[in-house]
N, C-alpha and C positions, 0 to 999 in steps of 0.2 A: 434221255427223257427221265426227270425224277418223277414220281408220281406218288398220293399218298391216298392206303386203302380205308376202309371203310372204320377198320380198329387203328388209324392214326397211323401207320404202320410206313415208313420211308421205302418203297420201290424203287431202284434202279433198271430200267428199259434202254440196253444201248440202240434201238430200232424199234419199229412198227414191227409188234410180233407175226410170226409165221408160221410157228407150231404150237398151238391153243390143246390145251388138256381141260375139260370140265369136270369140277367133282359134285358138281351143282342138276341137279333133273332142269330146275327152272332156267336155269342159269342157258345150260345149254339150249334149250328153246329161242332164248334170246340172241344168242351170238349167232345161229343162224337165222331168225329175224333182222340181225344186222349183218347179212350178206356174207358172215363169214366160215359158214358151214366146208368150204374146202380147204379152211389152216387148221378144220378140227382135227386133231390125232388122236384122243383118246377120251370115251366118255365112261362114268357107269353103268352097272347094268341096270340102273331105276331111269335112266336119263331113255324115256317113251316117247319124249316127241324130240324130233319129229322119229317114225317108227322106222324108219331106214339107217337109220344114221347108225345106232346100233350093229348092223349089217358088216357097215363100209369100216370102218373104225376101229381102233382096238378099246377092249371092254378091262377096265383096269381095277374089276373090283364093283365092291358097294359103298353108298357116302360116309358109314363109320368103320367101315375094313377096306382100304383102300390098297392096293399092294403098291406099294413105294418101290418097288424094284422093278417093276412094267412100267408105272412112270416112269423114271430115271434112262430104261433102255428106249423111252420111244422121243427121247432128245429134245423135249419141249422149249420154249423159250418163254411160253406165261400158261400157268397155272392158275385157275380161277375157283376159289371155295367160300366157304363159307361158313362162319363162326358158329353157328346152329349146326349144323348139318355133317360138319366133318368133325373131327378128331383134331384137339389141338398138336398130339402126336403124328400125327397124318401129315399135316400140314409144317410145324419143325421140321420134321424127315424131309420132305419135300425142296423146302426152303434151303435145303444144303448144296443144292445143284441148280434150281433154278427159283426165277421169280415167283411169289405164289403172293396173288391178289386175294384179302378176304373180305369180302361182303359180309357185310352185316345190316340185315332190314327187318324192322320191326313197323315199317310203317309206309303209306305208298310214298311218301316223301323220299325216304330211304331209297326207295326204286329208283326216284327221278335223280337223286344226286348218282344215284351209279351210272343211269343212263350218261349224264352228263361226262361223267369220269372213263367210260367207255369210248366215249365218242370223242374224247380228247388221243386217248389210248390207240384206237384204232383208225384216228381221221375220219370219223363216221358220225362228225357233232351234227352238219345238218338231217342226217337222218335220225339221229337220239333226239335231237330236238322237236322232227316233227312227232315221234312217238311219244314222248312227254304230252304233247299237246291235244293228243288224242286220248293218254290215260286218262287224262284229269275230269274229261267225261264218260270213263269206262262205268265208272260208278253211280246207281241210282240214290242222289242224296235221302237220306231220312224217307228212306221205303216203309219203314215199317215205323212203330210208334214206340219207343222202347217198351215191347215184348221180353219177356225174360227167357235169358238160352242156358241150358249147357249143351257145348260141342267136345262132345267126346270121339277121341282118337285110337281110345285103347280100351280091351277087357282084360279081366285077370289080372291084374287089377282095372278096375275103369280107372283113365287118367282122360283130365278135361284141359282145356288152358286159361291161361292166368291172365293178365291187365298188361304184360308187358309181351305182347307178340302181334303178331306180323296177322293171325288170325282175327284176336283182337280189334286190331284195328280194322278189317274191314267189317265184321259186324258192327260196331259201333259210328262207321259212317253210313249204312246202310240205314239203319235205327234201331239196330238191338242192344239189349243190353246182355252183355255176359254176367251172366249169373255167379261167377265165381273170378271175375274179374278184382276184387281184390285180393288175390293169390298170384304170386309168380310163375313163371314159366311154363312146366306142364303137370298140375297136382293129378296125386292121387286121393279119389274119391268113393264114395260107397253110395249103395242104392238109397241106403238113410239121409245120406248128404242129397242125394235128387229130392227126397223125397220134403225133407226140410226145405229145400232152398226155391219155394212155393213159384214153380216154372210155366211158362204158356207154353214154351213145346221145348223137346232134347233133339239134336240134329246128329245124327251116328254117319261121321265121316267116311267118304269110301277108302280114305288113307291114313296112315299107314295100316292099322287093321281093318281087314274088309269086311263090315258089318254088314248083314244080311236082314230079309223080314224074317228070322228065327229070332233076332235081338231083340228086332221091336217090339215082337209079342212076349217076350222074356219080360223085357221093362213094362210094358202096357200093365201087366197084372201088379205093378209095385206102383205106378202112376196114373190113378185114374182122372179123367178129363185133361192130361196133357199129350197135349200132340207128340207123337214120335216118330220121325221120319229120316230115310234116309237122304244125306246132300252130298255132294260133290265135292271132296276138298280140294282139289285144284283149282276151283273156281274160289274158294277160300284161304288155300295156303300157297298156292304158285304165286312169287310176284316175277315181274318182268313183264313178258308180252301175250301170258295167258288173258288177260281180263278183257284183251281185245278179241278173247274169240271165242267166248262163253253164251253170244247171241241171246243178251237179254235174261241170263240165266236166274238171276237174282227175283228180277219179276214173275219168271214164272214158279219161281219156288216159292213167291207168296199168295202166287192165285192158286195154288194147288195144297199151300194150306187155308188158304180162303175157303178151299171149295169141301176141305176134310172136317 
C-alpha cells in the first residue's frame, strides 16, 4: 500500500499495520476511537486519554524528546506524528527503521482528510466516515460575535498563538476573533501587548502551562474590565475525536462569561 502523509511525504505500507507507535496525545485518542487500541505498542507520557493505556503500553518518552531507541526495540511497523508536536530529528531517526506517518492540522478540515487517510490505512473508512460526519456538527457555528481573544499557552515569557494554527481555527469558527491572529505560530508577548491589543476577555489555557487563579489575578490588575478566565485547551487544541466529547463545552464557557 503506497500512501501519502499529511507533508506530501510517499509512505510505503507492505500490510494493514499491527504495531502502531503514537507520538501524538490527540492522535492516540483517536486510533483507539478507531478500535485500534490493542496494535498500540507504545505511547508518550502526555498521551492521558484514554488513562489506561499509559499502564498497558510502553511509554517512549515525551512528543519533543522522544527516545528513538525504545521505539526501534519495540518493532513497530507504523509510527504516527506530527509536524508540530514532534521533532523533525525524532521523526528522520525514526524513519530509518520504520514507516512514520506525519500529520499536519491546522484546521478541522486537516482532521477530516486524516480521518479519511486512516481509514484507508487501517480499513476503518466506514467508521472514519461516520466520525467525519459527526465532527462537522461538533462545533457551535458563530457562538460568539467576534469578541477579541488572546489565548495564551505560556508565562515567562507569555506566548499566545498566531492566524496559522489548529487553535486558531476553532476560535474563529466559534466567533472569536484572535487578537493576535495576524502573527504566526506561537508569539511572544508582553503584558503591554495585552494591554494594547484593546481585548473583551484573555483565556489562560490549561495546556501546556498550567495556569491557575493566581494568573488571573496577576493579569486582572494590568487589565481592567477584561475578562480573564481559565479554559480548557483540549477542548481547543486536541483535534481528532476530542470535540466529540467536550458536552457542549463551548457553550458553557460563554454562559459563564455571560454570567461574569
Amino acid at each position: 500500500m503506497q500512501i501519502t502523509d499529511q507533508l506530501n511525504r510517499s509512505i510505503s505500507l507492505p500490510s494493514v499495520p499491527k504495531r502502531i507507535i503514537s507520538l501524538v496525545p490527540s492522535l492516540t485518542e483517536l486510533l483507539v476511537d478507531l478500535g485500534l487500541e490493542d496494535l498500540i505498542v507504545g505511547v508518550t507520557k502526555f498521551c492521558v486519554h484514554p488513562s489506561h493505556l499509559r499502564k498497558q503500553v510502553e511509554v517512549i518518552g515525551g512528543t519533543k524528546k522522544v527516545h528513538v531507541d525504545k521505539v526501534e526495540a519495540l518493532n513497530p511497523d507504523f509510527v504516527i506524528a506530527n509536524k508540530e508536536e514532534n521533532t523533525k530529528e525524532d521523526i528522520e531517526g525514526i524513519a530509518k527503521f520504520c514507516p512514520v506517518f506525519v500529520s499536519d492540522i491546522k484546521t478541522p478540515v486537516d482532521t477530516a482528510d486524516l480521518l479519511k487517510v486512516l481509514g484507508v490505512i487501517f480499513d476503518k473508512s466506514a467508521l472514519t466516515d461516520n466520525i467525519n460526519e459527526r465532527l462537522k456538527s461538533a462545533l457551535p457555528l458563530d457562538l460568539f460575535s467576534g469578541q477579541r481573544v488572546a489565548y495564551l499557552i505560556w508565562k515567562n515569557p507569555y506566548m499566545t498563538i498566531g492566524g496559522d494554527t489548529y487553535i486558531q481555527s476553532i476560535m474563529t469558527t466559534i466567533g472569536l476573533q484572535n487578537a493576535f491572529g495576524h502573527q504566526d505560530r506561537y508569539p511572544q508577548i508582553t503584558t503591554e501587548d495585552l494591554i494594547g491589543a484593546k481585548l473583551d476577555y484573555v483565556f489562560l489555557s490549561s495546556e501546556p502551562f498550567p495556569f491557575k487563579q493566581e494568573h488571573i489575578d496577576e493579569l486582572s490588575s494590568h487589565l481592567p474590565g477584561v475578562q480573564i478566565v481559565l479554559v480548557d485547551g483540549e477542548a481547543f487544541s486536541w483535534y481528532g475525536t476530542r470535540l466529540l466529547k467536550i458536552d457542549n463545552y463551548f457553550r458553557r464557557l460563554k454562559a459563564s462569561l455571560l454570567e461574569g
